[in-house]
KETORRO-988885 format. One line per 3 residues: for each residue z, y, x of N, C-alpha, C. Coordinates in Angstrom, 2 decimals, decimal comma, padded with zeros to 5 digits. Layout:
% residues N
Z:Y:X:Z:Y:X:Z:Y:X ~ ...;
***
This chain:
% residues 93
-010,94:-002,99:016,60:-009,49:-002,91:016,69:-008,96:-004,33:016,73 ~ -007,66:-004,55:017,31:-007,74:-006,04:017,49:-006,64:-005,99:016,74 ~ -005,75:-007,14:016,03:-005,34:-007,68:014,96:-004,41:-006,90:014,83;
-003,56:-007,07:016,37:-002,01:-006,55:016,46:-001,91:-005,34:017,08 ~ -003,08:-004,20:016,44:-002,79:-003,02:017,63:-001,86:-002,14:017,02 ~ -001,15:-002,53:015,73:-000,31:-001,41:015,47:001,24:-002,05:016,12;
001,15:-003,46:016,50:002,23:-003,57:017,07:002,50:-003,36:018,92 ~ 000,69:-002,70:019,03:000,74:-002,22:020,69:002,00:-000,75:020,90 ~ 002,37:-000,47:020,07:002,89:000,82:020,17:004,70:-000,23:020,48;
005,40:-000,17:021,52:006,31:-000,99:021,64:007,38:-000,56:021,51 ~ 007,53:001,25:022,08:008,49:001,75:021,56:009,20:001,87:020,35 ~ 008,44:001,66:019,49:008,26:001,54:017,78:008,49:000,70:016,97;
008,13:-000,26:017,95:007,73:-001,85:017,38:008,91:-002,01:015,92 ~ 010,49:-001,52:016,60:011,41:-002,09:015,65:011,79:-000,92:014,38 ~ 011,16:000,28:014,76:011,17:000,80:013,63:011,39:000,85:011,84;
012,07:000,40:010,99:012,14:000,01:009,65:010,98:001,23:008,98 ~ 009,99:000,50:008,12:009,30:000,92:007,23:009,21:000,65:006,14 ~ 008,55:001,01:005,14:008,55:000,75:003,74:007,51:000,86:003,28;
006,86:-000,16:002,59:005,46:-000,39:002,43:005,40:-000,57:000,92 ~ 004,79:000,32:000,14:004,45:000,21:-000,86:003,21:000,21:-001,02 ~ 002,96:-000,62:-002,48:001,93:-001,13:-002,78:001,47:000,06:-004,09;
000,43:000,66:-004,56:000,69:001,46:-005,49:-000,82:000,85:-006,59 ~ -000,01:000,26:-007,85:-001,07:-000,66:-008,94:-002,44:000,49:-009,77 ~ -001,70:001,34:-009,17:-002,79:002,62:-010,29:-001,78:003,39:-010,82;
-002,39:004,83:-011,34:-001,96:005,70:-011,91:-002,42:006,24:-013,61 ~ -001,70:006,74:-013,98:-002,26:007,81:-015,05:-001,31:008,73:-015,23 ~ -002,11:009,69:-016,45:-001,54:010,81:-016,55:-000,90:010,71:-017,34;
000,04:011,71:-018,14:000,64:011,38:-019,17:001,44:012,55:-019,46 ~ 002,20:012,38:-020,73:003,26:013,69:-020,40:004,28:013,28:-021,05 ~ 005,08:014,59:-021,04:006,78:013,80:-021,16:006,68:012,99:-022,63;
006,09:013,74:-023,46:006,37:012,98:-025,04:005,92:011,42:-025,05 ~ 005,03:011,21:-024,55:004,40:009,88:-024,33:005,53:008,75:-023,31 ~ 006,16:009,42:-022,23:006,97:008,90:-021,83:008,36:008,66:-022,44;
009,02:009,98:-023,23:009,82:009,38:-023,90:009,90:008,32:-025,08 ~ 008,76:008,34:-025,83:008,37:007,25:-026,56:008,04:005,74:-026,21 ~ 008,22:005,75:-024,80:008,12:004,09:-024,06:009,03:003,16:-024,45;
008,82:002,06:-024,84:009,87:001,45:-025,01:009,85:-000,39:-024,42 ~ 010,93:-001,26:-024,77:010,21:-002,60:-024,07:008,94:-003,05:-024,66 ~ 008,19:-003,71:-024,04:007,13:-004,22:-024,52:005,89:-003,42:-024,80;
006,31:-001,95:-024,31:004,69:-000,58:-023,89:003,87:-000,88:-023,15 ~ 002,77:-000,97:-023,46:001,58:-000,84:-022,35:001,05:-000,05:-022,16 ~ 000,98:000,22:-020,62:000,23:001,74:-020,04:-000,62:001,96:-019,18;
-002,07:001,38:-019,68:-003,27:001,49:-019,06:-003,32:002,18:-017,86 ~ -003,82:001,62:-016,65:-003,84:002,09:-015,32:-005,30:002,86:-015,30 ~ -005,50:003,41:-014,02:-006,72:004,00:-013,95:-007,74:002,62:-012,81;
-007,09:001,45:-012,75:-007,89:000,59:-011,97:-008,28:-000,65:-013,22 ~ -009,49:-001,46:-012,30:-009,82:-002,50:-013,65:-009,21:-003,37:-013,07 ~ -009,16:-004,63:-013,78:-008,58:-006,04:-013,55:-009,05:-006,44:-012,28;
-008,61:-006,97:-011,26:-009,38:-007,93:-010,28:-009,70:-006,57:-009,36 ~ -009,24:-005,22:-009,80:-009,54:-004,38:-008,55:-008,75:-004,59:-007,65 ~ -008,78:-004,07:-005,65:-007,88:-004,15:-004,92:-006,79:-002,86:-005,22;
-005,47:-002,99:-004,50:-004,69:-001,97:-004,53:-004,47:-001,24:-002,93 ~ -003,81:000,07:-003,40:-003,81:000,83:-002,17:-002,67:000,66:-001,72 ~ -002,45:000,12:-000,18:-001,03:-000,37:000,34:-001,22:001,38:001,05;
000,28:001,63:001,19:000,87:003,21:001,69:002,35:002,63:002,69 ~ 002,11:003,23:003,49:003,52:002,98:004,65:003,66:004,83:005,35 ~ 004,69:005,38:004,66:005,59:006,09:004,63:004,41:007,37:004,16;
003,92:007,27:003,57:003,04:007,80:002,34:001,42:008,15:002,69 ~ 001,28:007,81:003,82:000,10:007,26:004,27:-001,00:005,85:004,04 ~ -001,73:006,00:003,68:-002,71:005,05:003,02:-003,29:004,39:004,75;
-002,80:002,79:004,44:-002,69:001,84:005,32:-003,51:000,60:005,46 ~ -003,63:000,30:003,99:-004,75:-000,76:003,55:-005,20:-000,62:002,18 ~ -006,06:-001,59:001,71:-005,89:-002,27:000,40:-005,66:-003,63:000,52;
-005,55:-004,12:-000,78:-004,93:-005,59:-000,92:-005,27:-006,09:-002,36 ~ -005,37:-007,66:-002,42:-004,55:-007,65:-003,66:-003,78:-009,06:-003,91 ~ -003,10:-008,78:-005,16:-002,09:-009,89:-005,07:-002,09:-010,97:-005,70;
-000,96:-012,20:-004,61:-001,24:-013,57:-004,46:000,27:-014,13:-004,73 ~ 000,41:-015,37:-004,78:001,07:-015,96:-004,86:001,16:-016,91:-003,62 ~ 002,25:-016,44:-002,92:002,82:-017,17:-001,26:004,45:-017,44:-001,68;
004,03:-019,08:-001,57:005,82:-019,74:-001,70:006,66:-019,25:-002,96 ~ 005,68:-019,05:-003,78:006,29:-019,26:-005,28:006,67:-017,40:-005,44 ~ 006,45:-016,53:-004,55:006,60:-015,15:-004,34:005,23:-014,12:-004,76;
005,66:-012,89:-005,54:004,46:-012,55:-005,30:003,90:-011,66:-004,20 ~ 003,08:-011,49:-003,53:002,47:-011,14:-002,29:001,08:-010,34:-002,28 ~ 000,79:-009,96:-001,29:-000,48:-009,41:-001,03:-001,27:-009,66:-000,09;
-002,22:-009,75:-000,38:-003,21:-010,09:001,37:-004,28:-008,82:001,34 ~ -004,33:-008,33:002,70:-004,89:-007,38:003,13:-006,13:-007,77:002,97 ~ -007,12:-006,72:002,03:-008,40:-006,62:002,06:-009,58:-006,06:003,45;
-008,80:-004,97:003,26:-009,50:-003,48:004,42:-007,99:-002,79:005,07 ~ -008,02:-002,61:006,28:-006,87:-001,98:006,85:-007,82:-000,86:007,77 ~ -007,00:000,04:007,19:-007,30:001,30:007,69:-006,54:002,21:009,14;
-006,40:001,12:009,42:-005,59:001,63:011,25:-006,14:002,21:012,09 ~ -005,77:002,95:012,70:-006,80:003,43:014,01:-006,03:002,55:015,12 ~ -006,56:001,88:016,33:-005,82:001,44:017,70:-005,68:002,92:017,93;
-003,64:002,41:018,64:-002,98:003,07:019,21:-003,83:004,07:020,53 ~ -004,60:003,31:021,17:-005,30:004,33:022,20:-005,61:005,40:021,52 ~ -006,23:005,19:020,39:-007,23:006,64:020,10:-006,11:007,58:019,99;
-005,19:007,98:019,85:-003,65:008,75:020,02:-003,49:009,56:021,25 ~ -004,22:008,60:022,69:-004,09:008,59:024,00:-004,16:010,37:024,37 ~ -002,88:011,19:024,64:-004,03:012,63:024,93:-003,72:013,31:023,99;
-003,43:013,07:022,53:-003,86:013,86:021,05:-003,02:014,63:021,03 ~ -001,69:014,33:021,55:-000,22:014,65:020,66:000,24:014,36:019,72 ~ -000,64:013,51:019,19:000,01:012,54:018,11:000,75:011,63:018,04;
***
């Protein structure tokens, strides 16, 4: 797949998306949540130094993990999970 094939799709190109990054989950239930308060900690289901799962419009897109770019915090793509636009070619997708 070549770098920019999700920007081969041109009709699209300007489309607004929303890319979330998601740090881990757990379970929990309401009592535990109402008892949160500042300064709670709430163990994720990932370890330290694991990557995270990037999602664009609730589809799983990449992983990543995060950096510090221009004093911001950021992410750099580990694994991207794209298919090129051809394979679409035909589908109806």
């Amino acid at each position: 797949m070549s770098p920019g094939a999700l920007l081969e799709i041109d009709s699209f190109a300007d489309v607004p998306v929303t890319v979330e990054v998601r740090l881990g989950c757990r379970p929990t239930t309401l009592e535990a949540i109402a008892k949160l308060e500042a300064g709670s900690i709430v163990p994720l289901d990932r370890a330290a130094g694991e990557t995270f799962d990037v999602f664009i419009g609730g589809l799983l897109l990449a992983t990543a993990e995060v950096v510090i770019a221009d004093g911001k915090l950021a992410i750099r793509i580990t694994d991207l999970f794209l298919m090129d636009a051809s394979a679409y070619a035909g589908t109806g997708m």
